[in-house]
MARBA-3410 file (N, C-alpha, C, O; in Angstrom, 1 decimal):
226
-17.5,-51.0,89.2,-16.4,-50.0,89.1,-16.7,-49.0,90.2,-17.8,-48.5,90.4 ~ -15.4,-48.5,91.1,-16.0,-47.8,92.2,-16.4,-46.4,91.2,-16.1,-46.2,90.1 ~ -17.3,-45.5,92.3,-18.0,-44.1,91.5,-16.8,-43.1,91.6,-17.2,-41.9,91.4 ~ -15.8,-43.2,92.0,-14.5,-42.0,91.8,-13.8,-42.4,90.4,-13.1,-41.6,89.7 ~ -14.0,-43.4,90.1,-13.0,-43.7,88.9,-14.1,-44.1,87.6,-13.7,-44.3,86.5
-15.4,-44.1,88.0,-16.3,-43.7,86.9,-16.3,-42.5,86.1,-16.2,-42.4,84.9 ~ -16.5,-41.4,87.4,-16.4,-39.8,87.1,-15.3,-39.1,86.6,-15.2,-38.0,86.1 ~ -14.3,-40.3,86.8,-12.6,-39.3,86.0,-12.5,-40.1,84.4,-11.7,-39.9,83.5 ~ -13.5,-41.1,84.4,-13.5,-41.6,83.1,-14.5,-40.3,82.1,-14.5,-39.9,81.0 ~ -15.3,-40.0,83.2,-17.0,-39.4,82.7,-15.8,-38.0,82.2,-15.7,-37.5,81.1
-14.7,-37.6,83.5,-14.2,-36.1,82.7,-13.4,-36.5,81.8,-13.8,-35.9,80.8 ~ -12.7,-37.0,81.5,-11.6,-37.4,80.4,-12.4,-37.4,79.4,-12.2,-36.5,78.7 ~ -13.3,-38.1,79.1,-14.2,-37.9,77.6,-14.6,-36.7,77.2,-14.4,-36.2,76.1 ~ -15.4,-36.1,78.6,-15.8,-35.0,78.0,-15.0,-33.6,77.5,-15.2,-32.8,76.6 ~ -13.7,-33.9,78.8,-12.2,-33.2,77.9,-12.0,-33.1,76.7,-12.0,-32.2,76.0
-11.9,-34.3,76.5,-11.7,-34.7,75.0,-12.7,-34.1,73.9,-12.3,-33.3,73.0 ~ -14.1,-34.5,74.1,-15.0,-34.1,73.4,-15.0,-32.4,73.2,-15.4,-31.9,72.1 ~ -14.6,-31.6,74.1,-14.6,-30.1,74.4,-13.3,-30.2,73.6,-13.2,-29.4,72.7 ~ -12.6,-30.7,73.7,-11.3,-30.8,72.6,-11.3,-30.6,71.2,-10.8,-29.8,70.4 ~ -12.1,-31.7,70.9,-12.3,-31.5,69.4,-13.7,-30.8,68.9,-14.1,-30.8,67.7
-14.2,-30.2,69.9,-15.1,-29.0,69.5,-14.3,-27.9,69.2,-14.1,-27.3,68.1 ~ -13.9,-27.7,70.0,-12.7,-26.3,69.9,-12.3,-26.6,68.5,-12.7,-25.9,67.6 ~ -11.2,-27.7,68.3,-10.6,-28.0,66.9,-11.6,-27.8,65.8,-11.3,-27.0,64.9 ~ -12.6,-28.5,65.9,-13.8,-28.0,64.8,-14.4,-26.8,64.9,-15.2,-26.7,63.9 ~ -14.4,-25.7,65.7,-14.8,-24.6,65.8,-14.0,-24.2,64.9,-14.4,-24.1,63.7
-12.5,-23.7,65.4,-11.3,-23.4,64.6,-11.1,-23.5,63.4,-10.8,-22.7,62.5 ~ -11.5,-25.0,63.4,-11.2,-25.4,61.5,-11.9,-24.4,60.8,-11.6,-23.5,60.1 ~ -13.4,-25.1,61.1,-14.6,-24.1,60.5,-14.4,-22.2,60.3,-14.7,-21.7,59.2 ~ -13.9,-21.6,61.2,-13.5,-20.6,61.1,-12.6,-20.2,60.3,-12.7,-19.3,59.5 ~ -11.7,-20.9,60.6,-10.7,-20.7,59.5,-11.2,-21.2,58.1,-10.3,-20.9,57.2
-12.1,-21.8,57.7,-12.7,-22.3,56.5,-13.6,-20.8,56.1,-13.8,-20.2,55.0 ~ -13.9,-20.5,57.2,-15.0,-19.5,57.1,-13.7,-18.3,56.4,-14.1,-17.7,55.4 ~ -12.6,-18.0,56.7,-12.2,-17.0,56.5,-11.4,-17.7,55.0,-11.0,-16.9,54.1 ~ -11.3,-18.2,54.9,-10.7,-18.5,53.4,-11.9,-18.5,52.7,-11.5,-18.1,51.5 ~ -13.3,-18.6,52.5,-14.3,-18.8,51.8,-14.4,-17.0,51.8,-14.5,-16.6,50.7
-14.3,-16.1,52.5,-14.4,-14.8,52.6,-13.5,-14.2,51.6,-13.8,-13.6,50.6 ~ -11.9,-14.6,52.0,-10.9,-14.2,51.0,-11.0,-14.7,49.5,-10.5,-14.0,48.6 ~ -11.7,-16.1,49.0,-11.9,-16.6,48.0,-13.1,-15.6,47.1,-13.1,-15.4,45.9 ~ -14.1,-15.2,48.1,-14.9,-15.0,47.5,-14.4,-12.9,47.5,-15.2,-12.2,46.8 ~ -13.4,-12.3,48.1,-12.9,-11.2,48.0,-12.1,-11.5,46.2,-12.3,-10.9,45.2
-11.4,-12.5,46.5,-10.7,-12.3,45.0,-11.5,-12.7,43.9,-11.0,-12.5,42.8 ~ -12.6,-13.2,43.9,-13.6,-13.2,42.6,-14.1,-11.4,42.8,-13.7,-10.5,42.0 ~ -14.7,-11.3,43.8,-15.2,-9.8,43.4,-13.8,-9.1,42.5,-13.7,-8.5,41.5 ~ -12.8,-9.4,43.5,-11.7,-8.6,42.3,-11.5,-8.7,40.9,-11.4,-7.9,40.0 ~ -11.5,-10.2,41.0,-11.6,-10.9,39.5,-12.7,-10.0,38.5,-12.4,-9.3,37.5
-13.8,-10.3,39.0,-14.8,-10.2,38.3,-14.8,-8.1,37.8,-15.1,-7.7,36.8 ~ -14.2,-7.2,39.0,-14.0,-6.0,39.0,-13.0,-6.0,37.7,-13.1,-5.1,36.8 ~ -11.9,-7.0,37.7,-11.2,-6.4,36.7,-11.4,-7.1,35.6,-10.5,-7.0,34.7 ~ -12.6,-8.1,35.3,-13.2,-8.3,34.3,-14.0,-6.9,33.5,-14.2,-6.5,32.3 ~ -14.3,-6.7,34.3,-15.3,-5.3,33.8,-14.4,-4.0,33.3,-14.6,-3.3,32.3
-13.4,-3.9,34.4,-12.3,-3.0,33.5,-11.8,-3.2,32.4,-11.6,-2.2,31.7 ~ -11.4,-4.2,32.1,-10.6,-5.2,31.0,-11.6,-5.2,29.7,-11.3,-5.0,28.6 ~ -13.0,-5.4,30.2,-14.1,-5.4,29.0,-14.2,-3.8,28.9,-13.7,-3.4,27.8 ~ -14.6,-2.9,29.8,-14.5,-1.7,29.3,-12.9,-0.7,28.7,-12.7,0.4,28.1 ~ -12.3,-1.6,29.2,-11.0,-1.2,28.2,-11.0,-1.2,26.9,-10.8,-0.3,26.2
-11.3,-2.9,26.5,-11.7,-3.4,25.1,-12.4,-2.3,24.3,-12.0,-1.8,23.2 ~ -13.8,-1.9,24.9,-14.9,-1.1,24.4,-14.0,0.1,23.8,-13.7,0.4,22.7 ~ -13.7,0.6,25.2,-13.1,2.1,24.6,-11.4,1.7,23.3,-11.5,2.6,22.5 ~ -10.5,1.0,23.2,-9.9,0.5,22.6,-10.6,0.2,21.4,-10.0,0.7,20.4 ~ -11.7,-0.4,21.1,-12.5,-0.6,19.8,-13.0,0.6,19.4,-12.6,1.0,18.3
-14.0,1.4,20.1,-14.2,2.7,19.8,-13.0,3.8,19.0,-13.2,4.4,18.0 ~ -11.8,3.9,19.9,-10.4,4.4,19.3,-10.2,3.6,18.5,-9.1,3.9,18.0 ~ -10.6,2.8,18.2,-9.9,1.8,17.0,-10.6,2.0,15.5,-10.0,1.9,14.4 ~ -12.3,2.2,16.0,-12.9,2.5,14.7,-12.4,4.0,14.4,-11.8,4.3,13.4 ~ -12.6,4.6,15.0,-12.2,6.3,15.2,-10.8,6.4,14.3,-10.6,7.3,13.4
-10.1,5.7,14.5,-9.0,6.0,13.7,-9.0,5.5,12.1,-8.5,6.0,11.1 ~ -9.7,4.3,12.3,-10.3,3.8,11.0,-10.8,5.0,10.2,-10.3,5.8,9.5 ~ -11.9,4.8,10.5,-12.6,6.4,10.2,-11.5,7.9,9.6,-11.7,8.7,8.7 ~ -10.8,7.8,10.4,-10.3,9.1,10.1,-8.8,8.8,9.1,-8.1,9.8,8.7 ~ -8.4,7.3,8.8,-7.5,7.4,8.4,-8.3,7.4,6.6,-7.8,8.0,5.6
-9.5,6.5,6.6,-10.1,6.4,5.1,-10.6,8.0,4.8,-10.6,8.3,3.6 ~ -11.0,8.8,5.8,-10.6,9.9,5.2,-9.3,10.7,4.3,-9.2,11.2,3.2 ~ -8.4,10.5,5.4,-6.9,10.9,4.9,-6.6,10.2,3.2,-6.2,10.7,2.2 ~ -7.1,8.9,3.4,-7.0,8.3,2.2,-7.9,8.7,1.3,-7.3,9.1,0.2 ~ -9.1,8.9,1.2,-9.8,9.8,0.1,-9.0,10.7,-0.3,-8.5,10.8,-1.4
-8.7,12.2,1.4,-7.8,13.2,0.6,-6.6,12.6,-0.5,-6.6,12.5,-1.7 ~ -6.0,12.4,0.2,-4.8,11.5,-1.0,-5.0,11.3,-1.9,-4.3,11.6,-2.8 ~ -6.0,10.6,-2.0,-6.0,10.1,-3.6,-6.9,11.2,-4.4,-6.8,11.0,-5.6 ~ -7.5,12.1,-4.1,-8.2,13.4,-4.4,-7.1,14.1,-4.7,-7.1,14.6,-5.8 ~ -6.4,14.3,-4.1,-5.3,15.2,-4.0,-4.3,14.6,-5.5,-4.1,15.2,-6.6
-3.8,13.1,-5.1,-3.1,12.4,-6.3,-3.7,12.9,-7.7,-3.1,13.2,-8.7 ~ -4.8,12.8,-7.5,-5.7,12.7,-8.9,-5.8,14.3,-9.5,-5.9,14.5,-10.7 ~ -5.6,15.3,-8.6,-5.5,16.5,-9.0,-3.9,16.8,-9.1,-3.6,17.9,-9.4 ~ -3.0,16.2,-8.9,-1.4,16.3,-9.7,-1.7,15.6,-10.6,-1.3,16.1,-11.7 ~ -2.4,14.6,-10.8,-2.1,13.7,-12.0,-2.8,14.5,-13.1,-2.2,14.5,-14.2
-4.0,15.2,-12.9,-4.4,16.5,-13.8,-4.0,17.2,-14.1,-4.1,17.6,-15.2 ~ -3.1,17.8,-13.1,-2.4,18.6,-13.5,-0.9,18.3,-14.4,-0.6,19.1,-15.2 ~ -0.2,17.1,-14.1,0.5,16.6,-14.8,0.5,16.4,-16.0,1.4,16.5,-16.8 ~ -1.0,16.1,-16.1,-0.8,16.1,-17.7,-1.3,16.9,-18.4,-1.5,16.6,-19.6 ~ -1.9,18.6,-17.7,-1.9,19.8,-18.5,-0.4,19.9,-18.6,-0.1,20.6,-19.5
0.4,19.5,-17.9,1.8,20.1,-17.8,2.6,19.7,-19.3,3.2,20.4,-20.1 ~ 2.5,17.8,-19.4,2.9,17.7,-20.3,1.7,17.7,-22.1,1.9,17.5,-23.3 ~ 0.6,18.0,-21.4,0.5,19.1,-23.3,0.8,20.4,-23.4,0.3,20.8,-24.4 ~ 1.4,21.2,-22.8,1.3,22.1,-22.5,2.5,22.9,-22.6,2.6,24.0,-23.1 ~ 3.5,22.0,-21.9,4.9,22.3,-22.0,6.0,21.2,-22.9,6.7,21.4,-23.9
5.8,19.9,-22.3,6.4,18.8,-22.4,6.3,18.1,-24.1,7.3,17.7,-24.7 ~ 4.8,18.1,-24.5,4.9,17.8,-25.6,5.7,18.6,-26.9,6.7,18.2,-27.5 ~ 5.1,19.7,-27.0,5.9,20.4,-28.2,7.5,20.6,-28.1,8.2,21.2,-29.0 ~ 8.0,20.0,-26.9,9.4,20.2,-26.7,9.7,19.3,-27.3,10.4,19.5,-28.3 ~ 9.4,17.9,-26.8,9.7,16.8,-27.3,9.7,16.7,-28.5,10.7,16.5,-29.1
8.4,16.7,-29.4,8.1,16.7,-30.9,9.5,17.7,-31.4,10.3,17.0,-32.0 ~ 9.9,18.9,-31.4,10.8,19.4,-31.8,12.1,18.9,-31.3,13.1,19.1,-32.1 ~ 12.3,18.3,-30.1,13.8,17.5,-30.3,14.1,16.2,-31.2,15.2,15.9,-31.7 ~ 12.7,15.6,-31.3,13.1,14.4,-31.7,13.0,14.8,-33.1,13.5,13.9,-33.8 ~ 12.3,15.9,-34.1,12.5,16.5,-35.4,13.9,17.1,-35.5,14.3,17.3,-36.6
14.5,17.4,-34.5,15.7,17.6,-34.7,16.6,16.2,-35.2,17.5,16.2,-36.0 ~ 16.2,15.2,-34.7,17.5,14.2,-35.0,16.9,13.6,-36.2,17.3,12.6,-36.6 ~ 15.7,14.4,-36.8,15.3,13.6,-38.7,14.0,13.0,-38.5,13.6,12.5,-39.6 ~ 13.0,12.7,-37.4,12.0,12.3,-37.2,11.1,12.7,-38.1,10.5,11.9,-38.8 ~ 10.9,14.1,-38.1,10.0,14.7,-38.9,8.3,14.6,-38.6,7.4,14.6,-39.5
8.1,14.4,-37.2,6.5,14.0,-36.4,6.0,15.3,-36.7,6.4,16.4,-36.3 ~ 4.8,14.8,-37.7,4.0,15.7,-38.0,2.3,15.7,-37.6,1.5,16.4,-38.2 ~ 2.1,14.6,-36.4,1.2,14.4,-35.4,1.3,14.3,-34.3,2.1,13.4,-34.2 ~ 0.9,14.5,-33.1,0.9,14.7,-31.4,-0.2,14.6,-31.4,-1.1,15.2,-32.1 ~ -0.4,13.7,-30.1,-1.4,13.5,-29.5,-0.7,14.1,-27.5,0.0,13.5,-26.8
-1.1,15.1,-27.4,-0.5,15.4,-26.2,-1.4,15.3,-25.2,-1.2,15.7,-24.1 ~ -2.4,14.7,-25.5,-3.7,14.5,-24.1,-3.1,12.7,-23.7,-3.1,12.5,-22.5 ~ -2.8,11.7,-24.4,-2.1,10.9,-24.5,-3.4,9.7,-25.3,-4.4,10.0,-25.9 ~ -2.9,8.7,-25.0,-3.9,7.3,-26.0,-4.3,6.6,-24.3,-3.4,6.7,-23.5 ~ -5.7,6.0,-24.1,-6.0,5.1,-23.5,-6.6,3.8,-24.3,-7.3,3.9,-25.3
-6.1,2.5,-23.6,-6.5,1.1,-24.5,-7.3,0.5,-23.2,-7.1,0.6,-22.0 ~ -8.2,0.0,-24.0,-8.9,-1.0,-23.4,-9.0,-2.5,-23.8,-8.4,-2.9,-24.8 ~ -9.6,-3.1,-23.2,-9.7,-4.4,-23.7,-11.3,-4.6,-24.3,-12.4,-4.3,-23.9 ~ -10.9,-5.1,-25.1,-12.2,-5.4,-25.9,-13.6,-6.2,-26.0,-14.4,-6.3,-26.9 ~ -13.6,-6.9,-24.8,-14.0,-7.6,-24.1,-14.5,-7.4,-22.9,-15.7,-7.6,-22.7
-13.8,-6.9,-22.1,-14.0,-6.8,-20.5,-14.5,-4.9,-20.7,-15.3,-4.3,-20.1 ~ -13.8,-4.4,-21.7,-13.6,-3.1,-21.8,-13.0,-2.4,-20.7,-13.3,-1.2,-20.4 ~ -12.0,-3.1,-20.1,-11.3,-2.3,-18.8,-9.8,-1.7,-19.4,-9.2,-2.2,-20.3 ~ -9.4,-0.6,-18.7,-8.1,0.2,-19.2,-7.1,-0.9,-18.8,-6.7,-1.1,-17.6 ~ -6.6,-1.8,-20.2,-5.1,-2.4,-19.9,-4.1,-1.3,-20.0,-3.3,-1.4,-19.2
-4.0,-0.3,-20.8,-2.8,0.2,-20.8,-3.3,2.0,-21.0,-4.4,2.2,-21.3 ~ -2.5,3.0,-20.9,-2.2,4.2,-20.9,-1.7,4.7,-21.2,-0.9,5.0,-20.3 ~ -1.4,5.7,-22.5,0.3,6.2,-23.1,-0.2,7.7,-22.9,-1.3,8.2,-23.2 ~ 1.0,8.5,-22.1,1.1,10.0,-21.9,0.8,10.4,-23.4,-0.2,11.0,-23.8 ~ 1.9,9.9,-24.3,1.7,10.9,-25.2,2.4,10.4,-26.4,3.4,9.8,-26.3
1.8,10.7,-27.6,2.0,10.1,-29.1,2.7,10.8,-29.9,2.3,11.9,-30.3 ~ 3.6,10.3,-30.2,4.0,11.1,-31.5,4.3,10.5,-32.5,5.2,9.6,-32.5 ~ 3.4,10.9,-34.2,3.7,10.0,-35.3,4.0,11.1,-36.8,3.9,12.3,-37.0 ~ 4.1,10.4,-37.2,4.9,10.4,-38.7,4.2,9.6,-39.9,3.3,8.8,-39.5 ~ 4.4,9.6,-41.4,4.1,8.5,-42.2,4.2,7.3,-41.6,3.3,6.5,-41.3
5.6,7.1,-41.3,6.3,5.9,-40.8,6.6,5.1,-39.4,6.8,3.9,-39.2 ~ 6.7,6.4,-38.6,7.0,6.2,-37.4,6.1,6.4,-36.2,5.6,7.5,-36.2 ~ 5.9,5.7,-35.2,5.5,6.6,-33.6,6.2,6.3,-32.8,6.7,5.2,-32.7 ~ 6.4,7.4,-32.0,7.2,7.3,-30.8,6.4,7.2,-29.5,5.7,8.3,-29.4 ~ 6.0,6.4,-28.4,5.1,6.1,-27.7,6.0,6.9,-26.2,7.1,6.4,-26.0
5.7,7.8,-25.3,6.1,8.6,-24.7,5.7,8.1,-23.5,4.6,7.6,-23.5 ~ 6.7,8.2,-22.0,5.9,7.9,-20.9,6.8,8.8,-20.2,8.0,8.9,-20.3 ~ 5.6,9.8,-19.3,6.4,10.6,-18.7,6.6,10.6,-17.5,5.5,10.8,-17.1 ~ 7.3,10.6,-16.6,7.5,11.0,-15.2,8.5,11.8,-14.8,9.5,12.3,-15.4 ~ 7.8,11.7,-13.3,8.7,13.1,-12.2,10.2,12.7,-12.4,11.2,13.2,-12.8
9.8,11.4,-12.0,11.1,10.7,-11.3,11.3,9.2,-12.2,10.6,8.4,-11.6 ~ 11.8,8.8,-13.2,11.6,7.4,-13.2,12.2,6.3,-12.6,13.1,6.3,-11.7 ~ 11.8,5.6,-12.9,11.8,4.4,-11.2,12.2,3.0,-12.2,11.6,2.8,-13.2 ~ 13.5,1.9,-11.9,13.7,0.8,-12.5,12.4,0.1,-13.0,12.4,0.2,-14.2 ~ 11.0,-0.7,-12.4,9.9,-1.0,-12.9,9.4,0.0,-13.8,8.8,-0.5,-14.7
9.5,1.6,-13.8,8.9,2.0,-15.3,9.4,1.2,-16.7,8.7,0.9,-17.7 ~ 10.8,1.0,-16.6,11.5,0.6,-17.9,10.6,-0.6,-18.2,10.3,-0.5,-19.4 ~ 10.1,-1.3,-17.7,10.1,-2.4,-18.5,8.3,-2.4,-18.2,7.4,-2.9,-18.9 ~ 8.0,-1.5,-17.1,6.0,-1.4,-17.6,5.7,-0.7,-19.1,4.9,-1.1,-20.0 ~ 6.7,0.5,-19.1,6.9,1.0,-20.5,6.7,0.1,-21.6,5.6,0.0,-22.1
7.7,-0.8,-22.1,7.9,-2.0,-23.1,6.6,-2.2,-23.2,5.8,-1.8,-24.0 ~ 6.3,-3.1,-21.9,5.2,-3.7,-22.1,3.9,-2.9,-22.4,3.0,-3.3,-23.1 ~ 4.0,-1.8,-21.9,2.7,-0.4,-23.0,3.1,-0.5,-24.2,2.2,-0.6,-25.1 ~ 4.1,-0.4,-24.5,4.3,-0.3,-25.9,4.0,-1.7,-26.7,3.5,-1.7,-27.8 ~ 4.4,-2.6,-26.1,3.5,-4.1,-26.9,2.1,-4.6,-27.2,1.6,-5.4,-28.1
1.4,-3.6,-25.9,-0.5,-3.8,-25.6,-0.4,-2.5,-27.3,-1.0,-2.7,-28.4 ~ 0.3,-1.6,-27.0,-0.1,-0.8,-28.4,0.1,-1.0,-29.5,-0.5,-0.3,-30.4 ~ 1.1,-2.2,-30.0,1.2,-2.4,-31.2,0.3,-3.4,-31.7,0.2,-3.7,-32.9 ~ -0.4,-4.0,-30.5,-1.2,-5.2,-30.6,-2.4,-4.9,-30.8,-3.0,-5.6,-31.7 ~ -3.3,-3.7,-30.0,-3.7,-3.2,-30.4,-4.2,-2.1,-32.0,-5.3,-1.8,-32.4
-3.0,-2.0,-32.6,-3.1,-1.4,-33.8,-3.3,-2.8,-35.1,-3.7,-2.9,-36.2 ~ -2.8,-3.5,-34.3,-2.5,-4.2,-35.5,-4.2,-5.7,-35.8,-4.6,-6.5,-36.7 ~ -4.7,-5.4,-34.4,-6.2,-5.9,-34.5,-7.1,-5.1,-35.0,-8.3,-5.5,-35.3 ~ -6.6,-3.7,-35.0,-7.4,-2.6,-35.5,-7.4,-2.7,-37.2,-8.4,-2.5,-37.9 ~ -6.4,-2.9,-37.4,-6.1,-3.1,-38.7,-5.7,-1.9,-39.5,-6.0,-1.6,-40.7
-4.7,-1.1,-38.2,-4.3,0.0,-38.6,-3.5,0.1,-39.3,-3.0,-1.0,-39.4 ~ -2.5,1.5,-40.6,-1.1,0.7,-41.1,-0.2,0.4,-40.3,-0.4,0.7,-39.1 ~ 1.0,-0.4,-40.6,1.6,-0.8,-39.8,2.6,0.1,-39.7,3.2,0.4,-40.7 ~ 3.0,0.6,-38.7,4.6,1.7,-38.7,5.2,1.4,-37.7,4.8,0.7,-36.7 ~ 6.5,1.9,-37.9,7.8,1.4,-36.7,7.0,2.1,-35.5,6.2,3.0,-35.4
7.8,1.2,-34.5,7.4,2.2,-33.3,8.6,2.1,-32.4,9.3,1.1,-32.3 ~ 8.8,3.2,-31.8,10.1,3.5,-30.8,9.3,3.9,-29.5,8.1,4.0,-29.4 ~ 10.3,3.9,-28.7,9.7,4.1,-27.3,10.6,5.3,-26.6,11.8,5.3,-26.9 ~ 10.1,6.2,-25.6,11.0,7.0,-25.3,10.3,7.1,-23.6,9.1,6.7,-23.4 ~ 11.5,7.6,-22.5,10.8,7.6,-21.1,11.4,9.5,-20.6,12.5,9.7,-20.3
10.5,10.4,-20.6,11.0,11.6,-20.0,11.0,11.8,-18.8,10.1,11.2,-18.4 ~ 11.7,12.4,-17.6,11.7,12.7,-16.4,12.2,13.9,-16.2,12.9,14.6,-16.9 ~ 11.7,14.1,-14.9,12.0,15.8,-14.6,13.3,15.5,-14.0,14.4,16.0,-14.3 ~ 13.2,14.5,-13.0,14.5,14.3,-12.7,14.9,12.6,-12.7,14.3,11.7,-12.1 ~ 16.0,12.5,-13.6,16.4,11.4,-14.0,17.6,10.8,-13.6,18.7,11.0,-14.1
17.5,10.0,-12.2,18.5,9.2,-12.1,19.8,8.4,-13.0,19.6,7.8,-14.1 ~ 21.0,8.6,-12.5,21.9,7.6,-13.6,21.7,6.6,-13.8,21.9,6.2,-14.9 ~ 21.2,5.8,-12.7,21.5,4.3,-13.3,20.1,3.9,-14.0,20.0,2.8,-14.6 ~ 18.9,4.8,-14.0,17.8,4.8,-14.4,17.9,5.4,-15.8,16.8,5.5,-16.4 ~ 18.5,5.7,-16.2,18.9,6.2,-17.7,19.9,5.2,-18.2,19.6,4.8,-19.3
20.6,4.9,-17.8,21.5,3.7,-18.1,20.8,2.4,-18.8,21.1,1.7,-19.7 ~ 19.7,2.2,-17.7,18.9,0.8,-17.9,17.7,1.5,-19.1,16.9,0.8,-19.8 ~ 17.7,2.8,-19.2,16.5,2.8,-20.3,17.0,2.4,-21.3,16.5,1.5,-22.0 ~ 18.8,3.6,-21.6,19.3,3.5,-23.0,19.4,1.9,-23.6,19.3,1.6,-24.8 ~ 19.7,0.7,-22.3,20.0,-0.4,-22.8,19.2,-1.2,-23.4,19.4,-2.0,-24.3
17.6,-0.8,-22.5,16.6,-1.5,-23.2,16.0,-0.7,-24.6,14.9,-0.9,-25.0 ~ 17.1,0.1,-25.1,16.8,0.5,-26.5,15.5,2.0,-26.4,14.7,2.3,-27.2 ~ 15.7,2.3,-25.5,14.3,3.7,-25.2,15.4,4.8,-25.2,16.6,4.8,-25.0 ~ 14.5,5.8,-25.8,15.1,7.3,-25.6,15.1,8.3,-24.5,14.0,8.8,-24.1 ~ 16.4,8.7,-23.7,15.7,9.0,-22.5,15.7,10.6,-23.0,16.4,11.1,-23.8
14.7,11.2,-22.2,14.2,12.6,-22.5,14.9,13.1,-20.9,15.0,12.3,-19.9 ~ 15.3,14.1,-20.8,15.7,14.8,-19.7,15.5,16.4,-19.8,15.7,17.1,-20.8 ~ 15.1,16.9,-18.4,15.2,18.7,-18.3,16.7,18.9,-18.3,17.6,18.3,-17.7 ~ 16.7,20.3,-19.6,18.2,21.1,-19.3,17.2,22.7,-19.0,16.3,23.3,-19.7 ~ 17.7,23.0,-18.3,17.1,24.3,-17.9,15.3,24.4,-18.2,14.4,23.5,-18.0
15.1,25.3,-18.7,13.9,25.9,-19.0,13.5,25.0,-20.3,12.5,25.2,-20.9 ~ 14.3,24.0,-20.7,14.0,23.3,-22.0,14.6,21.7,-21.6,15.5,21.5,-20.8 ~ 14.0,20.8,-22.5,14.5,19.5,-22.6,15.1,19.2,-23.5,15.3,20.0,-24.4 ~ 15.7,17.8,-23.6,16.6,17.4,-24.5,16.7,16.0,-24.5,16.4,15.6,-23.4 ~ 17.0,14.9,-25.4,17.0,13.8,-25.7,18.6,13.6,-25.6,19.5,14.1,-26.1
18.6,12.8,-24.8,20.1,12.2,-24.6,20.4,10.9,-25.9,19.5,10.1,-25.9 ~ 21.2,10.7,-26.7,21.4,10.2,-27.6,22.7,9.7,-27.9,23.3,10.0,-29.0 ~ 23.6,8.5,-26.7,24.9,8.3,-26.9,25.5,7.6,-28.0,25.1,6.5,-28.3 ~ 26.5,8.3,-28.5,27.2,7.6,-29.7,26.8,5.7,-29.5,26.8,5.0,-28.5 ~ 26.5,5.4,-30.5,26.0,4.1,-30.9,24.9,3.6,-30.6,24.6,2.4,-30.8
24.0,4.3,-30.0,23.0,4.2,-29.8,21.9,3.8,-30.6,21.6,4.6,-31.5 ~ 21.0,2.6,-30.6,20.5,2.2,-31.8,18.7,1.6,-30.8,18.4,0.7,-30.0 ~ 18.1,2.5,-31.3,16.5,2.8,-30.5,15.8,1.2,-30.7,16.3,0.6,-31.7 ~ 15.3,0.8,-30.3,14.4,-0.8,-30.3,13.4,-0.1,-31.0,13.1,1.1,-30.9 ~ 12.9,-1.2,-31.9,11.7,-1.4,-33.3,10.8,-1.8,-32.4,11.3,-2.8,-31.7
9.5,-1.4,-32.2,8.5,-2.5,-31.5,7.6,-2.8,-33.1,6.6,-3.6,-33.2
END
């Protein structure tokens, strides 16, 4: 081969070869700068990993904090409940009972015992409070089992009944005499249709008229025997 057309073979390769060095320089580089940016967005990553965890932290901390301060609120409350409920029922021995006892001796009752602190039942067994009665009122013959509230509420009617069933059940394992028992529900303020549903289930409803109470008592009215 003549030596002029050796040496244009010798540059053309090495063209070439300087060719794809450059291309692989490039590549690499550009590998280089995507490995930079890949490893920029982990640090980000990982940056708002740690915000996101310290978020949590503080988020849990406010979270027990409120816990905390709400089971206080709840103690007061029910501290608080427990001292109306004392006082509720200084209210009704106090006020409530001897009204009552004298309305219901008005219509022939003739209750010549009160219990105005009220009856607690337990079970005889477990010894836990099944039932609660505000307040008693009896006779030879009769008791009238009393439940008093502010306001009564459709479910009192029929938790009532059922107090008055644990009480007759109770008396009657006791081996007490046996006497009628009536049921009556008092409220300070007594809805209509909640008087409606008492009268039907055969209870007496007790209601405030001014400075005094009164037994509502509608023509035909015929009280349930427990």
């Amino acid at each position: 081969m003549p030596e002029n057309q050796l040496l244009n073979t010798t540059t053309l390769t090495f063209d070439q070869m300087m060719a794809l060095f450059k291309e692989t320089s490039a590549q690499m580089q550009e590998n280089r700068a995507q490995m930079q940016e890949t490893d920029r967005r982990m640090k980000e990553t990982d940056q708002q990993i740690k915000e996101t965890k310290q978020f949590i932290k503080e988020t849990d901390q406010q979270l027990r904090e409120y816990i905390r301060e709400a089971e206080k609120d709840r103690k007061k409350l029910s501290e608080q409940m427990g001292y109306l409920g004392n006082r509720f029922g200084e209210l009704a021995e106090h006020l409530v009972a001897p009204g009552i006892a004298e309305r219901f001796n008005q219509l022939g009752y003739n209750f010549n015992r009160c219990s105005p602190s009220g009856v607690t039942i337990s079970d005889a067994e477990s010894k836990k409070i099944i039932a609660e009665i505000d307040l008693l009122l009896e006779n030879h013959e009769t008791i009238a089992v009393v439940e008093i509230k502010a306001k009564p509420r459709p479910e009192d009617i029929e938790n009532h009944i059922k107090r008055i069933e644990i009480y007759r059940q109770d008396r009657e394992k006791s081996g007490e005499k046996r006497k009628k028992i009536i049921g009556a529900i008092a409220g300070a303020i007594f809805p209509d249709k909640e008087k409606s549903a008492t009268l039907e289930a055969g209870l007496f409803v007790i209601t405030q008229s001014g400075d005094t109470i009164r037994i509502d008592v509608p023509e035909n009215f015929q009280p349930r025997i427990f």
